[in-house]
C-alpha atoms as an extended CHARMM CRD file, in Angstrom:
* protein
*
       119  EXT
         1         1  UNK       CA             99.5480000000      -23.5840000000     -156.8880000000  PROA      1               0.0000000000
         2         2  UNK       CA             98.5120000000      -25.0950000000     -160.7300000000  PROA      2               0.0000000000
         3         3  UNK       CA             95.6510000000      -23.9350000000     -162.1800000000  PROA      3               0.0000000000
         4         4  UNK       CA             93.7200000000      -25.6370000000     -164.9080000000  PROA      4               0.0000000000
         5         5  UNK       CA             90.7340000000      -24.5220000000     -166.9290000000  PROA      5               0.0000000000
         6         6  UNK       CA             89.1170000000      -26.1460000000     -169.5370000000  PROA      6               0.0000000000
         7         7  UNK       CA             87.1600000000      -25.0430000000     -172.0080000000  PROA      7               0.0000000000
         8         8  UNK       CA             85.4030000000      -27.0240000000     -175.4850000000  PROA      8               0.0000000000
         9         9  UNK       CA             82.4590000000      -28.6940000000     -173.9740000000  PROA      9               0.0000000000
        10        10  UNK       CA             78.8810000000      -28.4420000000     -175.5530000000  PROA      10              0.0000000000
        11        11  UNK       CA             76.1460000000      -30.4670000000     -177.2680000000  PROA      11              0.0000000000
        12        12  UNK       CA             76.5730000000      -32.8080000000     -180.1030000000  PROA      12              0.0000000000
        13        13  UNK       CA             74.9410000000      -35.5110000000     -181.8960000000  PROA      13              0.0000000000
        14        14  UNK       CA             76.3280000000      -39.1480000000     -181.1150000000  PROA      14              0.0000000000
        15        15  UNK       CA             78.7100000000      -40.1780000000     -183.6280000000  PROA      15              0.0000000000
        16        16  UNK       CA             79.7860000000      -36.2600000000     -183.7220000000  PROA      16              0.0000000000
        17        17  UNK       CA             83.2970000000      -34.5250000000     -182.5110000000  PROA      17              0.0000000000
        18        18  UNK       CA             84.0240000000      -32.6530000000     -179.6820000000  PROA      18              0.0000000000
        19        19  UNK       CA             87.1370000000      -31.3620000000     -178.8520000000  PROA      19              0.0000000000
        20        20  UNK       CA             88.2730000000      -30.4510000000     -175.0760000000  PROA      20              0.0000000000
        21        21  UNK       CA             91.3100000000      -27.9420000000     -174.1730000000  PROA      21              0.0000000000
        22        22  UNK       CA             92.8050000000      -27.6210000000     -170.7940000000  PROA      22              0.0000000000
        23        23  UNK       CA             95.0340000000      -24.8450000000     -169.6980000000  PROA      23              0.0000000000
        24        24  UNK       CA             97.8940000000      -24.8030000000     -167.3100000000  PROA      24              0.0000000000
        25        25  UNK       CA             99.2890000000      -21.6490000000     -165.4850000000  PROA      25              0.0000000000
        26        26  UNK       CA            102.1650000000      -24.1730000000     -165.3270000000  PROA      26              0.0000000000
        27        27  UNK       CA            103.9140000000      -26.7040000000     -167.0330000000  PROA      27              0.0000000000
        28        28  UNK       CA            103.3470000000      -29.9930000000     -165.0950000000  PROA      28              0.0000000000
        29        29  UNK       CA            104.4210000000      -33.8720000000     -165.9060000000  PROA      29              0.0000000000
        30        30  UNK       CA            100.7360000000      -35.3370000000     -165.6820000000  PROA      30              0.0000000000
        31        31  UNK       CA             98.0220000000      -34.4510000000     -167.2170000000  PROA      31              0.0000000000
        32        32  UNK       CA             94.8030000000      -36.2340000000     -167.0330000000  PROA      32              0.0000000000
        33        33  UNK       CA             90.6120000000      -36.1030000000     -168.0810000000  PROA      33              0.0000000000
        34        34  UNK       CA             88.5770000000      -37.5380000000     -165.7470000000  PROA      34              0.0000000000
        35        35  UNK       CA             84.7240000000      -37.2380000000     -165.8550000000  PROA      35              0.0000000000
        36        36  UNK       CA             81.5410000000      -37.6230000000     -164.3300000000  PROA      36              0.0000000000
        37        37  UNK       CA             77.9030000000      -38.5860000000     -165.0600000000  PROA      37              0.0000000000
        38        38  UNK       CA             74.9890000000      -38.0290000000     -163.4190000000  PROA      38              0.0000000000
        39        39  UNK       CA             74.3760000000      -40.2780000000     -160.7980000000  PROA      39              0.0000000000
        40        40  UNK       CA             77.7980000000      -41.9450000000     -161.1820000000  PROA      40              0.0000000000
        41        41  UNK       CA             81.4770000000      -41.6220000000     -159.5680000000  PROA      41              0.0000000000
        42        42  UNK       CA             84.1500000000      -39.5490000000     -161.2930000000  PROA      42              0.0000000000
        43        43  UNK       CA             86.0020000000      -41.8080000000     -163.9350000000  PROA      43              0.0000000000
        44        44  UNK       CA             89.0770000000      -42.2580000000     -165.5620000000  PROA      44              0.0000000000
        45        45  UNK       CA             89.2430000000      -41.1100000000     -168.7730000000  PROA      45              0.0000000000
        46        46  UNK       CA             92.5830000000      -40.4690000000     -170.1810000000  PROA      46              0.0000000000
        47        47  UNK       CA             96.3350000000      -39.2370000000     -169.1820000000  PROA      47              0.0000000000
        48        48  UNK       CA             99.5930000000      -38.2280000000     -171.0980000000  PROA      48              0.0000000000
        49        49  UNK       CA            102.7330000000      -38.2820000000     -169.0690000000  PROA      49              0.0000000000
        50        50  UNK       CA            105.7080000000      -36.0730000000     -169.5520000000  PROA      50              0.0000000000
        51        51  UNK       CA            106.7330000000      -38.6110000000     -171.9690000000  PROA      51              0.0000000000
        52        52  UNK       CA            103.4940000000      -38.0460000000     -173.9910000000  PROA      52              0.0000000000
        53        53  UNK       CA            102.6500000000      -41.4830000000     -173.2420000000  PROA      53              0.0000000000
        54        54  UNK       CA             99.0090000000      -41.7520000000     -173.1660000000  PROA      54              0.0000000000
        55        55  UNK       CA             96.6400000000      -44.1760000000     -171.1340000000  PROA      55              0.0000000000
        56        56  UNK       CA             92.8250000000      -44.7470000000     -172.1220000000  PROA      56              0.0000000000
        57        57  UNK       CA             90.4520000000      -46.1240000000     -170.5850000000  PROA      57              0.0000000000
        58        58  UNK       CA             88.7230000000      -49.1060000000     -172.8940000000  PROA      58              0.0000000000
        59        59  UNK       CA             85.5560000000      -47.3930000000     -173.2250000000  PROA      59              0.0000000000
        60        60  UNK       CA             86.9580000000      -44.6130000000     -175.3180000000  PROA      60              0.0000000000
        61        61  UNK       CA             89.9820000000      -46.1970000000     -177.3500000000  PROA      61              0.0000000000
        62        62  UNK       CA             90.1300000000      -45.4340000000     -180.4860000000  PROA      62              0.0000000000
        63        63  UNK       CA             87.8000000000      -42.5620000000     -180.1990000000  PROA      63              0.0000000000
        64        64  UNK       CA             89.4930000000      -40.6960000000     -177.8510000000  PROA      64              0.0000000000
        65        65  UNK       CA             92.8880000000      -38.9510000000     -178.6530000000  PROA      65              0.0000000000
        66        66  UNK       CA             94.8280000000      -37.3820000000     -175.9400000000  PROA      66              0.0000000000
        67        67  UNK       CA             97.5540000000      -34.6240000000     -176.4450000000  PROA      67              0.0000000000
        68        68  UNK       CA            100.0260000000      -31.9250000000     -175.3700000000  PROA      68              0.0000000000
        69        69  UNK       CA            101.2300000000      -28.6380000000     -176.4420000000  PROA      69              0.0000000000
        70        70  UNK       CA            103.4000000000      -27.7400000000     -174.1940000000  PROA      70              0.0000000000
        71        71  UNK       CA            104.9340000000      -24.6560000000     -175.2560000000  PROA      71              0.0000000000
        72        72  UNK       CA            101.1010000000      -23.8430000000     -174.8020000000  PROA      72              0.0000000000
        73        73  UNK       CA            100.8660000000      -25.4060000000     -171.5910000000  PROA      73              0.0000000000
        74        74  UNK       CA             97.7120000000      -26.7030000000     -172.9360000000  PROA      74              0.0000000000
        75        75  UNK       CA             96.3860000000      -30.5820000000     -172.7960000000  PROA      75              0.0000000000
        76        76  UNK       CA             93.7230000000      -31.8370000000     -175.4930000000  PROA      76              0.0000000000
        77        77  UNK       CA             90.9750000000      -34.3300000000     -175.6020000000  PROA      77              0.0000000000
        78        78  UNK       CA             89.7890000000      -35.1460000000     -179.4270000000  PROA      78              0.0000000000
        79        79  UNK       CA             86.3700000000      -37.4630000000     -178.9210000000  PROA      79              0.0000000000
        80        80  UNK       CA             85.5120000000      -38.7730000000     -182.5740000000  PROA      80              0.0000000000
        81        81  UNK       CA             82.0910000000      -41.2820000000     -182.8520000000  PROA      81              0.0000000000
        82        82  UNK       CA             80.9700000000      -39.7320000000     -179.8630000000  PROA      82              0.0000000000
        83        83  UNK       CA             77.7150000000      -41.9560000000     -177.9560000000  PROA      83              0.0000000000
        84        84  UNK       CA             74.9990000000      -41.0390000000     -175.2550000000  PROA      84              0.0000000000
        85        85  UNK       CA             77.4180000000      -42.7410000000     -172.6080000000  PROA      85              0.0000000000
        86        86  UNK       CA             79.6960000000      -40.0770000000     -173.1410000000  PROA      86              0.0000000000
        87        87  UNK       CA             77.5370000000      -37.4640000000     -171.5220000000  PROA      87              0.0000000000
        88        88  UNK       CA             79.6110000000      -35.5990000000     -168.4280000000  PROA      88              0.0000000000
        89        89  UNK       CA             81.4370000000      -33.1360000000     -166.9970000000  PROA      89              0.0000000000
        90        90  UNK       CA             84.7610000000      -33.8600000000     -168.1660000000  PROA      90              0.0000000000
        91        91  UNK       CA             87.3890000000      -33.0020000000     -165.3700000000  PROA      91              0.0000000000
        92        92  UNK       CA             91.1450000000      -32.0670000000     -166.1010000000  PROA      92              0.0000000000
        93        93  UNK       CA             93.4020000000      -33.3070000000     -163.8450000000  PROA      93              0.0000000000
        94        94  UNK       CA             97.0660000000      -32.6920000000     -163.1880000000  PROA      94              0.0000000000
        95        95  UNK       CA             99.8460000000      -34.0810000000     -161.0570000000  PROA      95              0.0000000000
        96        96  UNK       CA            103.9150000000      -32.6430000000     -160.7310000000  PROA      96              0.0000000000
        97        97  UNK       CA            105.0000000000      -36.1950000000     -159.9650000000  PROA      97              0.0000000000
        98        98  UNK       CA            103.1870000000      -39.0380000000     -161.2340000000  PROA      98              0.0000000000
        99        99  UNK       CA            100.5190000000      -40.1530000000     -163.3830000000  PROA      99              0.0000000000
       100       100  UNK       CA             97.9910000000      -42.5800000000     -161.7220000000  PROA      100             0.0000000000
       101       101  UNK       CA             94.6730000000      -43.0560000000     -162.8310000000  PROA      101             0.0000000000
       102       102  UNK       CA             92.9580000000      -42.8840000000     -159.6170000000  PROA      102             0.0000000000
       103       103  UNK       CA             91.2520000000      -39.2730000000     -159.0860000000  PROA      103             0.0000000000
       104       104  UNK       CA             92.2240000000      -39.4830000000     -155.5500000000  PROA      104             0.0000000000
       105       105  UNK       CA             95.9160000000      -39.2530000000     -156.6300000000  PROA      105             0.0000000000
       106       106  UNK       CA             95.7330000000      -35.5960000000     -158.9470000000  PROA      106             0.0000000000
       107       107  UNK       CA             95.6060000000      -32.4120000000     -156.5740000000  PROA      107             0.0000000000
       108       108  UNK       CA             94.9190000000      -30.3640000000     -159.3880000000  PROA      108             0.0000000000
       109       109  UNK       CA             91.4310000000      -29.8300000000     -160.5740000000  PROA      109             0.0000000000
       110       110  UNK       CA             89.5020000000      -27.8450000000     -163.1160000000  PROA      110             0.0000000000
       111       111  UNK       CA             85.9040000000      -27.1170000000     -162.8440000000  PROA      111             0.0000000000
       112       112  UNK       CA             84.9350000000      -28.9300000000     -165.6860000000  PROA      112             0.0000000000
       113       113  UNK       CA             83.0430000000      -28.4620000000     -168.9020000000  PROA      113             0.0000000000
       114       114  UNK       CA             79.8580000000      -30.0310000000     -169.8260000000  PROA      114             0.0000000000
       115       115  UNK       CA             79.6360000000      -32.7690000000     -172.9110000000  PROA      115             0.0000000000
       116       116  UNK       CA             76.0390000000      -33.4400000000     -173.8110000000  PROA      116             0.0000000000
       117       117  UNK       CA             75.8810000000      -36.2850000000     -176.4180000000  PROA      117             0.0000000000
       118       118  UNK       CA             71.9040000000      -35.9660000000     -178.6830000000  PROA      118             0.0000000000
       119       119  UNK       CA             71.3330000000      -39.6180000000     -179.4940000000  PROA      119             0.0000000000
C-alpha cells in the first residue's frame, strides 16, 4: 500500500512563505493537498497529475505553486503571500488512477502537517 508523509508545516506571519513536501514510498499518477480548518470540512487545495498538470483551487491561485520530483517521489506545495485563512492541517493525498478533487476519491492519506498563519 502507498505511503505518504509530509513534512514543512509551521508558523508564519501572513504575507510569509511556507513550503510543504510530501513523500511517496511509491511513484503514483495523482498527487493532491487537501486541508482542513478548525471547525470546517477537509478542502481541496491543489493536484498535479502524471502529466504535471496542476489544478488550484481559486482561493490560493497565484499563491500557491504545486510540483513534482519524481525521481524523488516527492510532491511540493510553495504558499507565497500567505493569510490567516490559510491556517490548517494540510493533507497529502494520492490516487494510482485518477485525479479528482473530491477527498472522498484519494485512498491515500498522510497525517498532515500543521500551517499556522500570525496575522
Amino acid at each position: 500500500e502507498v505511503q505518504v508523509v509530509e513534512s514543512g508545516g509551521g508558523s508564519v506571519q501572513a504575507g510569509g512563505s511556507l513550503r510543504l513536501s510530501c513523500t511517496a514510498t511509491e511513484y503514483i499518477s495523482c498527487m493532491a493537498w487537501f486541508r482542513q480548518a478548525p471547525g470546517k470540512e477537509r478542502e481541496f487545495v491543489s493536484s498535479i497529475n502524471s502529466r504535471n498538470i496542476p489544478t488550484y483551487t481559486a482561493p490560493v491561485k497565484g499563491r500557491f505553486t504545486i510540483s513534482r520530483d519524481n525521481a524523488k517521489k516527492t510532491l511540493y506545495l510553495q504558499m507565497n503571500s500567505l493569510k490567516s485563512e490559510d491556517t490548517a492541517m494540510y493533507y497529502c493525498a494520492a490516487d494510482r488512477d485518477h485525479c479528482y478533487t473530491s477527498a472522498t476519491r484519494f485512498p491515500y492519506w498522510g497525517q498532515g502537517t500543521m500551517v499556522l498563519v500570525d496575522s
